[in-house]
C-alpha positions, 0 to 999 in steps of 0.5 A: 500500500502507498501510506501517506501521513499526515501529521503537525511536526512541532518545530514548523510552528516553532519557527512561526514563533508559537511557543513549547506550551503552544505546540505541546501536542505536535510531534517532533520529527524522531516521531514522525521518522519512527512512523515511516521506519516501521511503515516500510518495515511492514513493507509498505510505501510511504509519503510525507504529506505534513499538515492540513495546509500541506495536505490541501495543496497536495490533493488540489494537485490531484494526489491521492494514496491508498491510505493516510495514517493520519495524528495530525492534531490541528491548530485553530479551534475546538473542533481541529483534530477533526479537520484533516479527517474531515478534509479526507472524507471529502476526497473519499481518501481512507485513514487511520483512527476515528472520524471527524465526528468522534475527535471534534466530541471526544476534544471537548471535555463538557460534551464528551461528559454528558455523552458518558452520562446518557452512556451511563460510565461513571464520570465526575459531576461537573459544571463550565465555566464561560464567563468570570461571572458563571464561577458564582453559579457552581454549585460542586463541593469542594474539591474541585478540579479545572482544566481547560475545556478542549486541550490535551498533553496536561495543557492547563493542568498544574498544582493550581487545578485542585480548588479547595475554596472560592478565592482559588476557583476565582483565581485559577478560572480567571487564568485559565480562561485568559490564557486558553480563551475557552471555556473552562471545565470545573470537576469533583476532584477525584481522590483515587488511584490514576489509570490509562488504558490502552486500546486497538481495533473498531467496535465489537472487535476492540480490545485492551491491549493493557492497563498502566497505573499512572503514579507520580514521584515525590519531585513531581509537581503533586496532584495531577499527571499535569503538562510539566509532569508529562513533559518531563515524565521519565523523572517526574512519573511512575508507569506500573503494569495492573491488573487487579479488580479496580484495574479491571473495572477500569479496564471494562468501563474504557472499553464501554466506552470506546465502544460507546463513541465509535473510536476506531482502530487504537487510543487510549482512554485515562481514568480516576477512581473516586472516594469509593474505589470506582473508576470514572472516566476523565479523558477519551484519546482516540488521537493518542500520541505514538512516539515509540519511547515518549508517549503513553500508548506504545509505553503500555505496549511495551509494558505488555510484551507488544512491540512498536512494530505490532502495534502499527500492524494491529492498527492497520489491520483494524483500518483494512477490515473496517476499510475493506482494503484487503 
């Protein structure tokens, strides 16, 4: 097959003067060479095709490929995951993992909770917070926690994101939406032990390929697996291999609901447990990063006897059946 990736290399907008913060969840280029290694390595063709700006002129000069593996995240707007995905279907071009309809929901935290609801997954109580004014209105009993409504990597996740009274909600509200210029998310803190859980295939056909619990060292930055602890997670966190009744349960609710969604082909889903033990969903990631050393999801791999190499086959083998490409 001729593969063609789309992706946003983090040093492009480096160079237009957006800062680390900005492009915390753009790849840098090891990633992007770790992609098309192993793509050959299962004897396929590859082309870089890069950003949806990159992808456009190329399809207006009449380019096509037999399959796009596609982790572009996007830059402007809510709903940016969604646009090269949407861009593709428009030129009938298959791709790897979900559509534009599953990462524009799954982007936003305040829509993605009141889907798990009707679901019935278990997710903490929650309110948002448009304006300075909406923080009178919350009517959630400390703790709490916030978090901008639509970014990933832990951006606007710090030590601050716990809220234990008024004055802290005011001031961490008003940071958050000053610095993000979104809506903010304002939870029930969940006290418990922390799971990410990985996840391939589409449907009835998904499966776990592993559960990691997510512990941070005493030098972290406490409370949270926040953006500093993940940039800098090889002295800041601990990944340890579960598989007890709570990682389980764990287990059971990600895959619920990855189901539930209709995310397809790998991701990864993270969790909390509450004050009585119960996970409850934080976070869907059916774009999850797949840097063969750095990201979550080929870390759980690993941890689970997986390799780089048969992570990628079990990914195009659940886009090539759902695809009828073979």
């Amino acid at each position: 097959m001729n593969i063609g990736i789309t992706y946003d290399l983090r040093e492009d907008y480096l160079e237009l003067g957006y800062s680390e913060e900005d492009t915390a969840e753009f790849d840098r280029i090891d990633t992007i060479e770790a992609i098309e290694t192993t793509l050959r390595q299962l004897n396929h063709q590859t082309e870089r095709i890069g950003n949806i700006w990159n992808l456009t002129r190329r399809l207006c000069n009449s380019e096509r490929w037999d399959l796009v593996f596609n982790i572009a995240e996007g830059l402007h707007g809510i709903a940016r995951e969604a646009q090269v995905p949407a861009l593709l279907d428009a030129y009938n071009i298959p791709y790897t993992f979900s559509d534009p309809l599953v990462l524009a929901l799954t982007l936003h935290k305040g829509m993605t909770k009141r889907v798990l609801r009707d679901l019935g997954i278990p997710t903490p109580a929650f309110t948002e917070i448009h304006c300075e004014s909406d923080v009178n209105k919350v009517d959630l009993p400390f703790p709490l926690f916030a978090k901008p409504i639509a970014e990933g990597t832990g951006k606007g996740i710090s030590e601050h994101s716990i809220i234990h009274t008024q004055t802290e909600l005011q001031e961490t509200c008003r940071h958050l939406l000053s610095e993000f210029r979104q809506p903010v998310l304002i939870e029930s803190f969940l006290p418990g032990r922390e799971f990410t859980v990985g996840i391939v295939g589409t449907g009835s056909k998904a499966r776990s390929v592993g559960v990691v619990e997510v512990t941070l060292n005493s030098n972290a930055e406490p409370g949270a697996y926040s953006y500093e602890n993940k940039e800098n997670y090889e002295t800041l966190v601990n990944y340890l291999r579960v598989n007890d009744e709570t990682a389980q349960q764990a287990e059971e609710i990600a895959l619920a609901a990855w189901r539930g969604f209709g995310c397809r082909d790998a991701g990864r889903i993270d969790l909390r447990a509450d004050a009585n033990g119960i996970p409850n969903l934080m976070e869907i990631n059916p774009l999850a990063g797949i840097n063969p050393v750095r990201s979550d999801l080929p870390i759980i791999c690993t941890m689970y006897g997986i390799s780089y190499q048969q992570l990628f086959q079990m990914i195009l083998d659940s886009a090539s059946e759902r695809l009828n490409l073979n």
